[in-house]
C-alpha positions in Angstrom: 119.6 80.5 81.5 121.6 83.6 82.3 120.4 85.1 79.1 116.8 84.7 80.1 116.7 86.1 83.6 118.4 89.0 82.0 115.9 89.2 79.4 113.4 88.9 82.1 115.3 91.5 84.9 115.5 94.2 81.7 111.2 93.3 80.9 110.8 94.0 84.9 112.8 97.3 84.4 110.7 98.5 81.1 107.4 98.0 83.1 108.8 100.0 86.2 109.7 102.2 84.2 107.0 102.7 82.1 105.2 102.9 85.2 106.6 105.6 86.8 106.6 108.0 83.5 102.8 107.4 83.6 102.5 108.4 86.8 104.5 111.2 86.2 102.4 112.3 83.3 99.5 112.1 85.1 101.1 114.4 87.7 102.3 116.9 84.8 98.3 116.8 83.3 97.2 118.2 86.5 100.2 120.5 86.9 99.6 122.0 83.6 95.5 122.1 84.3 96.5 124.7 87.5 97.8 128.0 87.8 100.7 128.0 90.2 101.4 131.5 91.5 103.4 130.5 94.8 105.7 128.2 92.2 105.0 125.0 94.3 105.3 123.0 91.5 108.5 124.3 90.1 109.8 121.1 90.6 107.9 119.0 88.7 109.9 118.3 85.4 108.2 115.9 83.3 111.3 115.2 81.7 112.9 113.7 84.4 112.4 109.7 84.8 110.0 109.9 87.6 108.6 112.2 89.9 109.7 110.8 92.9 112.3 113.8 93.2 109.3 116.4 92.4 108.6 118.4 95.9 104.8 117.5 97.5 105.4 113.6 96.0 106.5 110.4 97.7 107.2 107.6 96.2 107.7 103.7 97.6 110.5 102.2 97.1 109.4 100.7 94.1 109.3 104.5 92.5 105.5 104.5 93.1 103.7 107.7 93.7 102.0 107.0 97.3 101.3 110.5 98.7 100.3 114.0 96.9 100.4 117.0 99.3 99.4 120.0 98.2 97.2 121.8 100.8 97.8 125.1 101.4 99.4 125.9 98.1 97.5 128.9 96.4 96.4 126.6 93.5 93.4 127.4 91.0 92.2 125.4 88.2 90.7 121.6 88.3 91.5 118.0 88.7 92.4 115.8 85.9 91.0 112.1 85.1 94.9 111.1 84.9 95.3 111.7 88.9 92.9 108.0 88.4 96.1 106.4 86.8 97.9 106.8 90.6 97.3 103.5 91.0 99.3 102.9 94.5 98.4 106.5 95.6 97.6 106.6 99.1 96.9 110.4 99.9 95.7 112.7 98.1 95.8 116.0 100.3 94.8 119.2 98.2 92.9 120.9 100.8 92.8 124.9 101.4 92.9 125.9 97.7 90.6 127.6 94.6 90.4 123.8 93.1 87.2 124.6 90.8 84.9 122.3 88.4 84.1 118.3 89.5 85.7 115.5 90.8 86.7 113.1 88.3 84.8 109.9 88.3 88.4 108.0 87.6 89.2 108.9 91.6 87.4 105.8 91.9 90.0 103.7 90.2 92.6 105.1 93.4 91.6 101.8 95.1 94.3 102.0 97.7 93.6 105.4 98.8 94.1 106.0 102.6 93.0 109.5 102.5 90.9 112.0 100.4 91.4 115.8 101.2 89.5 117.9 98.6 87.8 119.8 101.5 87.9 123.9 101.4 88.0 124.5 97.4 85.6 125.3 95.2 84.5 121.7 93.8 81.4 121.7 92.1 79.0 118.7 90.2 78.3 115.6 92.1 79.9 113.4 94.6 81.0 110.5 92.1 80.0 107.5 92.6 82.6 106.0 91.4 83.7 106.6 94.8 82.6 104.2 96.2 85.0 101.6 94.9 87.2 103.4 97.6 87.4 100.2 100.1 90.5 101.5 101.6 89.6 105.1 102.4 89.7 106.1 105.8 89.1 110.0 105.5 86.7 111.5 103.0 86.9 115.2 103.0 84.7 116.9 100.4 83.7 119.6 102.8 83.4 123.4 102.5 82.6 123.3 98.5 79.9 124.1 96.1 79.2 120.2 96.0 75.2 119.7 94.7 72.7 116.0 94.7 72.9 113.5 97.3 75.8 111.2 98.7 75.8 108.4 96.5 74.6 104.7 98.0 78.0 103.6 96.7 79.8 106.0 98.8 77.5 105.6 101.8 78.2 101.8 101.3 81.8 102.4 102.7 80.7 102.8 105.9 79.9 99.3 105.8 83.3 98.3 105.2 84.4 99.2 108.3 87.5 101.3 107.1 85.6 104.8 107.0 86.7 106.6 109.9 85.7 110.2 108.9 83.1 111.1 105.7 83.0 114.9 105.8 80.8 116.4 103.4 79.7 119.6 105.4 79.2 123.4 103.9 77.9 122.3 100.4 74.6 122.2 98.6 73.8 118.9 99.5 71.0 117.3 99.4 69.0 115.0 102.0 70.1 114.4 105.2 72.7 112.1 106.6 73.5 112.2 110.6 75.2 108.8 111.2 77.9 107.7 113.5 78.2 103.6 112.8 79.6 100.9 115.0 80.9 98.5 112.3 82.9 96.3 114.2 86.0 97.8 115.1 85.7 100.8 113.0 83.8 104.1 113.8 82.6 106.1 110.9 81.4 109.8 111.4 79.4 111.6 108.5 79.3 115.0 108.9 76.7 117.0 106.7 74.9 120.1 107.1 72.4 120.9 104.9 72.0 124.5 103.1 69.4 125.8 101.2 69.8 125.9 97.8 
């Protein structure tokens, strides 16, 4: 009997482990995808088990990325699908850069996301709509980028999950129009969009 729980406890550890190197290669994908001239992610050794000890990451205290803060860092370059593999990421805060190209459609798989902070970069391509499958989300900020097309339905649709607190997609090329403030039961959801001409 003792035999098998140890077999079992050592099966637990291997998956944990695996895990957390996935998440940290998905990490050192976007890390190596960026130029970084401010060193902010100096720390982020893909060598090392996992990246909970990497500066801008938190983990839970099953060694699961949860929060990715990188506003305000001087970064260039673009997202990676991997970031989708975060798959207990909560925020993902990389506001006030040069981030350049599209969003990747695997955001969408970052089901318990809390908070989306993309805004002031220079994203371009379409709002996914992939995004949509963002149930959790309460903050959606896509604003002040070279964002083109219309909001998808999908992504509209989390308004009427009542999590939505803030969708803020101003200062793109948007199309259509979009002035909404929603009383969903409890929850409040502002959509901010300005339209510019394209």
């Amino acid at each position: 009997m003792r035999f098998i729980a140890l077999v079992f406890l050592v099966g637990a550890l291997a998956i944990i482990a695996v895990d957390c190197n996935s998440e940290g290669d998905a990490l050192n994908a976007f890390k190596t995808n960026v130029a970084d001239p401010n060193n902010v992610l100096q720390s982020w050794d893909p060598t090392l088990v996992n990246p909970c000890t990497w500066f801008h990451v938190t983990c839970n205290s099953q060694n699961s990325v949860v929060r990715v803060d990188l506003g305000d860092a001087n970064l260039s370059g673009s997202l990676v699908p991997q970031l989708g593999m975060l798959s207990n990421l909560q925020y993902l805060q990389i506001q006030n850069n040069s981030i350049s190209g599209e969003i990747p459609s695997e955001l969408g798989n970052l089901t318990k996301l809390v908070s989306l902070g993309l805004e002031n970069n220079k994203l371009s391509g379409f709002i996914p709509s992939s995004l949509g499958y963002l149930k959790s989300l309460r903050y959606m900020r896509l604003n002040s980028n070279k964002l083109s097309g219309e909001i998808p339905i999908s992504v509209l649709k989390l308004v009427l999950w009542g999590n939505l607190k803030l969708m803020n997609v101003s200062d793109n090329k948007l199309a259509g129009t979009v002035h909404h403030t929603n009383k969903t039961g409890f929850a409040i959801t502002t959509i901010v969009q300005d339209v510019k001409e394209i």
